[in-house]
C-alpha positions in Angstrom: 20.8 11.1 -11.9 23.7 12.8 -9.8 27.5 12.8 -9.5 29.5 11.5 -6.5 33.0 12.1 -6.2 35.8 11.6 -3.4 39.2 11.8 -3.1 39.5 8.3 -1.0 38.0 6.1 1.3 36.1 7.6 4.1 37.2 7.8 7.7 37.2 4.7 9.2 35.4 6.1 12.5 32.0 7.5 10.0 29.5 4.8 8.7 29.6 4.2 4.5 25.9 3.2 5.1 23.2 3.4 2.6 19.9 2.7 4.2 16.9 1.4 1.8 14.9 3.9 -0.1 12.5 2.2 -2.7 14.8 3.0 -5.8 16.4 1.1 -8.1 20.0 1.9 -8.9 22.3 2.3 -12.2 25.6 2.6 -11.4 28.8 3.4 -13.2 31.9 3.7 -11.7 34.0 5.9 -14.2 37.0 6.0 -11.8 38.2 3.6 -8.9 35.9 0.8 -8.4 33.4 0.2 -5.0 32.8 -2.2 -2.6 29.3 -3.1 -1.0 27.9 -5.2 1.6 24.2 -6.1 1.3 23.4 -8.5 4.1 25.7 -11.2 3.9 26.8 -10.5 0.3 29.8 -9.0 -0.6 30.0 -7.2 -4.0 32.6 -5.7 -5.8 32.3 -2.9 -8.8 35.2 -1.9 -10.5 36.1 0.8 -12.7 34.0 1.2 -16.0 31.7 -1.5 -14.7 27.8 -0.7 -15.1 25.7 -2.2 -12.9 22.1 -2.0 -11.6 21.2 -2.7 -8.3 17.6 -4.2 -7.5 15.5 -3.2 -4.8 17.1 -3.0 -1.5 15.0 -3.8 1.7 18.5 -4.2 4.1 21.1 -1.8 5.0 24.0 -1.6 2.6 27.8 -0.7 3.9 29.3 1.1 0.6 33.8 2.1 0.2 35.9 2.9 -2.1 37.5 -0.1 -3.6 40.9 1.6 -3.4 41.7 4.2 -1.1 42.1 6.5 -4.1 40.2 9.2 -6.4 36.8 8.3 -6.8 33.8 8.8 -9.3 30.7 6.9 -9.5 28.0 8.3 -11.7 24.3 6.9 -10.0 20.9 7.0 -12.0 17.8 6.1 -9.0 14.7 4.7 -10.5 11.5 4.7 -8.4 9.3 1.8 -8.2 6.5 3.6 -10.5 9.1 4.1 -13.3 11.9 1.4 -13.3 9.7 -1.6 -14.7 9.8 0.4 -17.7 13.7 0.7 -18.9 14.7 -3.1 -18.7 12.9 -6.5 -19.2 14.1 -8.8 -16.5 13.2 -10.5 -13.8 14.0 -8.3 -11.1 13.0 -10.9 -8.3 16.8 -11.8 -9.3 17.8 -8.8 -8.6 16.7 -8.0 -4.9 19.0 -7.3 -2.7 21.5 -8.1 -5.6 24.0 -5.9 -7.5 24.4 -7.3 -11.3 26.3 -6.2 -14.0 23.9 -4.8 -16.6 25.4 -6.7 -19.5 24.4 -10.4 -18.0 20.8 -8.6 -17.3 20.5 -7.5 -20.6 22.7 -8.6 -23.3 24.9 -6.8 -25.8 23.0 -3.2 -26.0 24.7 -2.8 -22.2 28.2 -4.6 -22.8 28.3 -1.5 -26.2 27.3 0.9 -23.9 29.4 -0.3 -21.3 32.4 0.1 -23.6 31.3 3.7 -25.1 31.3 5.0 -21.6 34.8 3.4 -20.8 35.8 5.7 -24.3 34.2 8.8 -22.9 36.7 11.0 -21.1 34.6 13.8 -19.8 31.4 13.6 -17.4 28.9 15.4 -19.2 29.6 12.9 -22.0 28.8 9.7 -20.5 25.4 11.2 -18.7 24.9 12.3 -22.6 25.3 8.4 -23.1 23.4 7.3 -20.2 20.3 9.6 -21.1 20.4 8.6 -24.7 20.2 4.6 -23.7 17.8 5.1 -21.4 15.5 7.0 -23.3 15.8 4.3 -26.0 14.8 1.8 -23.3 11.7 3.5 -22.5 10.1 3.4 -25.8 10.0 -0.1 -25.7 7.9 -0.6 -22.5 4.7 0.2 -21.9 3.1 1.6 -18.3 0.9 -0.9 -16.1 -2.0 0.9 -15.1 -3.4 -1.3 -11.9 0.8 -1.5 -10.8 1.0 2.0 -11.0 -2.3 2.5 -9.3 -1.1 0.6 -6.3 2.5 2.3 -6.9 0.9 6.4 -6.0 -1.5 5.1 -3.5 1.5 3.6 -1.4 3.4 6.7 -1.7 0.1 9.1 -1.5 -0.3 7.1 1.8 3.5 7.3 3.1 3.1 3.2 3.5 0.0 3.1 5.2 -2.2 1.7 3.3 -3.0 -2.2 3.4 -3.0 -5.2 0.8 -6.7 -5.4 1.7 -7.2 -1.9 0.5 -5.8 -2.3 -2.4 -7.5 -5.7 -3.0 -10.4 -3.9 -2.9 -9.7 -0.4 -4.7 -8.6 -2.4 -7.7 -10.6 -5.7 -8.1 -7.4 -7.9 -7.8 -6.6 -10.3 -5.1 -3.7 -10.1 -2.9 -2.2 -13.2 -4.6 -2.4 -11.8 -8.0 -0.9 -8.2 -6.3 1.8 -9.8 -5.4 2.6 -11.5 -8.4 2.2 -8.6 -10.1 4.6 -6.4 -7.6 7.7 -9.4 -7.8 7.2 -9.2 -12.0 7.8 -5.6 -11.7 9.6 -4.8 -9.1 11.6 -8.2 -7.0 9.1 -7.5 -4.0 5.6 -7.4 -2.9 3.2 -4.5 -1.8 3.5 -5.2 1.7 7.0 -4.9 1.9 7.2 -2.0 -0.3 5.2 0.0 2.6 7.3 -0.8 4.8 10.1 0.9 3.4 7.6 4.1 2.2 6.7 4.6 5.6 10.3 3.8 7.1 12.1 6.5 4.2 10.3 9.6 5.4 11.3 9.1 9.4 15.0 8.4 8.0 14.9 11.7 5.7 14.0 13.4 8.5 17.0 12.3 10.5 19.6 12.8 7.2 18.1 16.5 6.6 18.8 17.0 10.7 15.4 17.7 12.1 15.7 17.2 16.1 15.1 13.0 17.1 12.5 14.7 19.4 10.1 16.4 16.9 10.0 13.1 14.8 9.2 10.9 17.5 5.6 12.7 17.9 4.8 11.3 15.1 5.6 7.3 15.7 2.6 6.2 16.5 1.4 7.8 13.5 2.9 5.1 11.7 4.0 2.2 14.1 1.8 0.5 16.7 4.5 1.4 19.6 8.1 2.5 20.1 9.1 -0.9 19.6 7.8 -1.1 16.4 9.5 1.6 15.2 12.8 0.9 16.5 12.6 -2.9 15.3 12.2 -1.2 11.5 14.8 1.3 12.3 17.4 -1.6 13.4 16.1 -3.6 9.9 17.0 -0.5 7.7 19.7 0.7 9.4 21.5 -1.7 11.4 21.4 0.5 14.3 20.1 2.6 16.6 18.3 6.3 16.6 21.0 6.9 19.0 23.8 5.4 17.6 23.3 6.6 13.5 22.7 10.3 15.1 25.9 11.1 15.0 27.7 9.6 12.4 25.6 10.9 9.4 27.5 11.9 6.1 27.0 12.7 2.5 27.1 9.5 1.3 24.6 8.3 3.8 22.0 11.2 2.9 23.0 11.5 -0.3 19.8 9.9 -1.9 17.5 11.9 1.2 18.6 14.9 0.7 18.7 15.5 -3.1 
């Protein structure tokens, strides 16, 4: 749960990129509103709106909607916890950026409006905490999901759908069906992104390109592996996201 504040857009020369990192995303924007790219989709959040953004596998391009004061209160959820605060389907949400009231009826439109009421910070995250907490109690933990859930982060997105197959009894058809109720995505793409996040927190926390490319083949078959994930998360280049890094951009690395 963190704070991020500005006094405007940023400049137009630095990237407003947000690059993948597993989590799920609750998002109120308690002053101004924001404007996001995600693919080909163009989304628009203004001010007091409450929104929860599903898993993100593609580079998002994130502004001010008004070059003006801004506050934006975000709550991340990681894929071993966020199945538990709301019942939806979040295949529906992938890649997509809903308000939380057509997700989940009336408890969120209230909320929604108690937040708008609220004039100091501490007192919506008060709010925010509160609801949540409510949510969780009403969900209970999948043990196999959340098996499969620590074994891709223990492994940093290395391990296969055949391993798991075989660590837990399930088949990979029955996995992934089990991943997409949970979560909007299967296993195999959830590695990707584990094993991506930890080469991109290295570049937002500004260890040297050089020491992190002796461990690429670690993780990719080749160079060209790595950079063809690199241009799918990013957009770009190693080169050309070097510098041009900000807070925004590392934001949700570096916490």
């Amino acid at each position: 749960m963190w704070v991020f504040e500005s006094t405007g857009r940023l400049p137009a020369q630095e990237r407003k990129l947000i690059v993948p990192n597993t989590n799920l995303k609750l998002t109120l924007t308690y002053r101004n509103g924001i404007t996001a790219r995600v693919g080909d989709k163009a989304f628009l959040q203004r001010e007091n709106e409450l929104t929860l953004t599903g898993l993100i596998d593609t580079p998002v391009i994130l502004d001010s909607y008004e070059d003006a004061q801004t506050g934006t209160i975000i709550i991340e959820f990681n894929p071993l916890g966020a199945y538990r605060f709301f019942r939806l389907r979040y295949t529906e949400v992938q890649n997509e950026i809903a308000d939380l009231s057509d997700l989940t009826g009336g408890g969120a439109e209230t909320l929604r409006s108690r937040l708008a009421e609220t004039g100091d910070i501490t007192g919506k995250l008060q709010l925010l905490q509160d609801f949540l907490i409510k949510q969780l109690e009403n969900n209970a933990a999948d043990p196999i999901y959340d098996h499969c859930i620590h074994r891709i982060t223990a492994t940093n997105g290395l391990i296969t759908v055949t391993q798991l197959e075989k660590e837990t009894g399930y088949s990979a058809r029955w996995l992934h069906r089990k991943f997409s109720e949970h979560l909007g995505t299967g296993a195999k793409n959830l590695a990707e992104i584990v094993r991506f996040k930890q080469f991109y927190q290295a570049y937002s926390t500004g260890i040297p390109p050089e020491m992190v490319k002796q461990y690429i083949y670690e993780y990719y078959y080749d160079q060209s592996h790595f950079l063809r994930a690199f241009r799918r998360f990013t957009g770009t280049t190693p080169t050309e996201l070097q510098n041009s890094m900000n807070e925004l951009s590392t934001r949700n690395y570096t916490s």
